[in-house]
C-alpha positions in Angstrom: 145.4 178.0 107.4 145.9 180.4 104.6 149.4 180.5 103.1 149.0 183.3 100.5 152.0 185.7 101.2 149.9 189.1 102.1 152.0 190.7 104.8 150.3 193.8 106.5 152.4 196.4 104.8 154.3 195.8 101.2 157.2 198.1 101.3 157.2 200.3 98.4 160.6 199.5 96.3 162.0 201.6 93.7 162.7 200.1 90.4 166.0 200.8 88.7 165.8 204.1 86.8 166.1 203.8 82.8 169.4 203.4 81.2 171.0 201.5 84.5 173.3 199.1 83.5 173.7 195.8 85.4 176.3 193.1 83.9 175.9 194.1 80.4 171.7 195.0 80.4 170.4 198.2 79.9 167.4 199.0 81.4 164.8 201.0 79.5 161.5 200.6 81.0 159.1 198.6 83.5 157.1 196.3 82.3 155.7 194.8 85.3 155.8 194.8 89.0 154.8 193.4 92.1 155.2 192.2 95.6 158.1 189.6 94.7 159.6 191.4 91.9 160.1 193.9 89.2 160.1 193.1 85.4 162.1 195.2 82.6 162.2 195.4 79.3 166.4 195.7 78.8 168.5 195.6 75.7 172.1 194.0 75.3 174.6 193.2 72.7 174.5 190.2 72.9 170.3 188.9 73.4 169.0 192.4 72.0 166.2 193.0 74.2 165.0 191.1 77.1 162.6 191.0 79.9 164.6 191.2 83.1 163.2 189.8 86.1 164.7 191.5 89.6 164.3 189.1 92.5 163.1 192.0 95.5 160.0 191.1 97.7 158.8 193.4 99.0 157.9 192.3 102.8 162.0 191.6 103.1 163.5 194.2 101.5 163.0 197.8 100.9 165.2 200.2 98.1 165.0 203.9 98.1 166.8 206.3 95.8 169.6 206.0 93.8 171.7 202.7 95.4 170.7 199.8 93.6 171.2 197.6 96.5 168.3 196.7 98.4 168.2 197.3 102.5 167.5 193.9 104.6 166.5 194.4 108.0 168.8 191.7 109.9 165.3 189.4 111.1 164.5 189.4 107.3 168.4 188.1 106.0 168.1 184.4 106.3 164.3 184.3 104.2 166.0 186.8 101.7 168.9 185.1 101.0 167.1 181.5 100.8 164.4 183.1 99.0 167.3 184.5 96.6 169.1 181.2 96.1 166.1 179.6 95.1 165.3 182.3 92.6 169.3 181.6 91.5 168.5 178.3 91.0 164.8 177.9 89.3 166.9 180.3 86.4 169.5 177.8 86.3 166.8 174.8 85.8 164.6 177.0 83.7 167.9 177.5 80.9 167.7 173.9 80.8 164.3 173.8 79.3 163.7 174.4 75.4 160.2 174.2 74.4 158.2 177.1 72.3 155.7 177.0 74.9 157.8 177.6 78.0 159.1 181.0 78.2 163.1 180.8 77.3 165.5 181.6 79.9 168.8 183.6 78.3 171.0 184.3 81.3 170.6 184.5 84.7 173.1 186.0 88.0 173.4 187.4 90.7 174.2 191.4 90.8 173.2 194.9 93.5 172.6 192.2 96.4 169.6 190.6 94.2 169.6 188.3 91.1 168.1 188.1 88.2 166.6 186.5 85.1 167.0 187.6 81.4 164.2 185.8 79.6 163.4 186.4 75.7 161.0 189.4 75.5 158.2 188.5 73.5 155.7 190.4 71.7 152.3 189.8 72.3 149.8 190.0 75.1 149.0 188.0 78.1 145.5 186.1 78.3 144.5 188.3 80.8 144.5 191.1 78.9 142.8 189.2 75.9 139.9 188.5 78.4 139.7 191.8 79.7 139.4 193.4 76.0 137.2 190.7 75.0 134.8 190.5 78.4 135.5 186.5 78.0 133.3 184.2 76.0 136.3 183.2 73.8 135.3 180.4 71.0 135.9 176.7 72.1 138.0 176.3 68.8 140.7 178.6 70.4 140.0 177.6 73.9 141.0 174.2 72.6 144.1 174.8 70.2 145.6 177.7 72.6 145.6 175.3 75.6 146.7 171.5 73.4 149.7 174.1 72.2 150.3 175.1 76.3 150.1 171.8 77.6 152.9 170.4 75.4 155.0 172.5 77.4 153.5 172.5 81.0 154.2 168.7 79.9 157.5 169.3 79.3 157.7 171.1 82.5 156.5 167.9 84.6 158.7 165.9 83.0 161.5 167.6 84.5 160.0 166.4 88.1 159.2 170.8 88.3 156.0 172.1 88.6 154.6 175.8 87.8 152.3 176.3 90.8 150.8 179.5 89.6 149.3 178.9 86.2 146.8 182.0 85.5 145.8 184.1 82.7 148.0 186.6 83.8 150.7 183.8 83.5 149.9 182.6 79.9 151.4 184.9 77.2 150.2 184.8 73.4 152.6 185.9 71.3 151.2 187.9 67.8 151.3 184.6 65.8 149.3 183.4 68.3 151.4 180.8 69.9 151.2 180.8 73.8 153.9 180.4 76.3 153.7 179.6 80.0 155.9 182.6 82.1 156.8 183.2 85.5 157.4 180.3 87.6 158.4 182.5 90.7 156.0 180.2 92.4 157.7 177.4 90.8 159.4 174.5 93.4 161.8 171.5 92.0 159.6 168.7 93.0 162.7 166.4 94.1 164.2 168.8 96.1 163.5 169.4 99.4 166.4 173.1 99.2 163.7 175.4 98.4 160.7 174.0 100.7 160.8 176.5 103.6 159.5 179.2 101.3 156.1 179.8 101.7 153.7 179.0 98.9 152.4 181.3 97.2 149.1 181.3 95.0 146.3 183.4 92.8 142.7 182.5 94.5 140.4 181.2 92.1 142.8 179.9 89.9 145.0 178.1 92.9 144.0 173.8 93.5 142.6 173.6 96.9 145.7 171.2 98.6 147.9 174.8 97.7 145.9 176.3 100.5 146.3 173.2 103.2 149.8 172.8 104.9 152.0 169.6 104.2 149.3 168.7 101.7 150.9 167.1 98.7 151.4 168.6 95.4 152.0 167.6 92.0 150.7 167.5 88.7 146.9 167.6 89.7 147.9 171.2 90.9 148.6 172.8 88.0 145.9 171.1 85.7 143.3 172.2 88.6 144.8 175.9 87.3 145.0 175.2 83.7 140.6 174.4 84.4 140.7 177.6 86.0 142.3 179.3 83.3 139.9 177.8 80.9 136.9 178.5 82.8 137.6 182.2 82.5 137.9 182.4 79.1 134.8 181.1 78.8 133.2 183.4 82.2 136.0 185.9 81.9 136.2 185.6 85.7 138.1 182.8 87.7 136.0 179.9 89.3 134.9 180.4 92.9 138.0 179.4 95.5 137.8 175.9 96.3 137.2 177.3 99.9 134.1 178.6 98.8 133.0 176.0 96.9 133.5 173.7 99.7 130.8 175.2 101.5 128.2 175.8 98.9 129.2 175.1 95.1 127.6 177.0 92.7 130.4 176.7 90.0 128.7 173.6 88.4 125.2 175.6 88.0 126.8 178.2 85.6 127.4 175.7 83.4 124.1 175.8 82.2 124.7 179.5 80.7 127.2 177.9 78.5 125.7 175.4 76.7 124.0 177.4 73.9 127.6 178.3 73.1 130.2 175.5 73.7 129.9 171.6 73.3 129.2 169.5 77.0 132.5 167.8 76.4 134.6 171.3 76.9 132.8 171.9 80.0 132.6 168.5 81.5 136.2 169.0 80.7 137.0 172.3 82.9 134.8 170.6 85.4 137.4 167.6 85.1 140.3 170.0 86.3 138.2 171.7 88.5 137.7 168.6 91.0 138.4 169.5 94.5 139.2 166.1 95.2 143.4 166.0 93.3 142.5 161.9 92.5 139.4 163.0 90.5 141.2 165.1 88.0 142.8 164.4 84.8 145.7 161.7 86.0 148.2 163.8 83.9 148.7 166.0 81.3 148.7 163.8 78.7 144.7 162.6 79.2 144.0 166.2 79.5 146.0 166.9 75.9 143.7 163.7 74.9 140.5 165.0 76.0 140.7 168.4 74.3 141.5 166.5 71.2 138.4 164.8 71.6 140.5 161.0 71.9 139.2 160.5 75.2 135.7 161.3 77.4 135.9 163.3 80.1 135.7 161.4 83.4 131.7 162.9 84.2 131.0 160.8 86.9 132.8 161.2 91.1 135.0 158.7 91.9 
């Protein structure tokens, strides 16, 4: 069974018009949007300018014209406002976390029927766009320094008991200096807490571990470094890996390899093939040995459990 949120029709919301005001934030533009919510760049007084994410998912709740507060039909009330507290409350554990690689989280409340989530705006691009403009084949020197600077705070992350659950290029921003930060953890779940469970998960194929896709199936750690592999293989193929669904058929992932190896060493791509085990046990056991193993401290595990 598939659980990827991709209801028949998205509703088509209206983001709030330029210079709104909501509790002290001014909106001046979009900056990004989708089917769970909108993203503005706002100013105020007192964090200058933001990026201000709006909780509205679109297969629950529809807003048209000028009232800022989003219509929710009566059978869609109880998965809005659960989905809503658990927004609330993954900005209340994300203002807990300080790292430079973790995007920071300034405020966060409730306002228009919605809430929302003023994190630092940073300038920069995200790694999608980098692969796009650059058709992939970045060098392993950067593969390797860009993601040992990302895992010390997807480590942070998991030592919190929280996981990401929808690490991606599009989710990986590099700042100017180059620096990169993991961002939006709408997919995110508190790993000791059983509030939030009933929401359904939510994924990116191809970048997604394949227990995200099978229901009940446990998920942890192993998850996310099956998507930081992911995220590495496209920088290299400037395309995601195959969906594990596919490659459980017929896996052809392993045969590109070979296209590679003019270009990078055999230890960075027995490394992405490391994450990339279908089997959760045969992947790095944590973050840490993955940190290791781009440092070159420790061999890639090569061989199938």
């Amino acid at each position: 069974m598939n659980f990827v949120h991709t209801p028949n029709v998205l509703q088509a919301n209206q983001p709030l018009p330029e210079g709104f005001r909501v509790e002290g934030f001014r909106i001046e533009r979009v900056l990004a949007r989708g089917g769970f919510s909108f993203v503005y760049l706002a100013t105020s007084e007192a964090h200058g300018p933001v990026a201000l994410k709006e909780y509205l998912p679109a297969w629950l709740a529809l807003r048209t014209g000028a009232d800022p507060w989003p219509s929710v039909d009566d059978g869609n009330q109880s998965a809005f406002r659960h989905g809503l507290r658990c927004f609330f409350e993954e900005g209340r554990a994300l203002a807990d976390l300080r790292h430079p690689n973790v995007v920071r989280v300034l405020d966060f409340f409730r306002a228009n029927g919605t809430a929302y989530l003023a994190m630092r705006y940073e300038r920069g691009r995200s790694l999608q766009e980098r692969i796009a403009a650059g058709g992939g084949g970045m060098s392993e020197e950067w593969i390797r320094d860009t993601f040992g600077s990302l895992l010390k705070g997807l480590r942070e992350v998991h030592s919190t008991m929280r996981l990401h659950l929808d690490i991606k290029p599009g989710n990986i921003f590099v700042r100017d200096d180059g620096m990169p930060v993991l961002v939006d953890f709408g997919a995110a779940r508190n790993a000791l807490s059983s509030d939030c469970a009933a929401l359904d998960r939510i994924f990116t194929p191809g970048f997604a571990a394949p227990e995200q896709d099978v229901k009940h199936a446990p998920l942890g750690p192993w998850t996310d470094i099956y998507s930081v592999g992911a995220s590495m293989y496209a920088c290299i193929a400037a395309t995601p890996p195959p969906p594990p669904a596919e490659r459980g058929q017929k896996d052809d992932m392993t045969a590109a390899r070979g296209a590679w190896a003019a270009k990078y060493s055999p230890e960075l791509l027995d490394i992405i093939e490391w994450c990339l085990r279908l089997d959760p046990e045969e992947r790095p056991p944590s973050v840490l040995a993955l940190q290791k193993a781009l440092r070159g401290e420790v061999a890639p595990c090569t061989t199938s459990a």
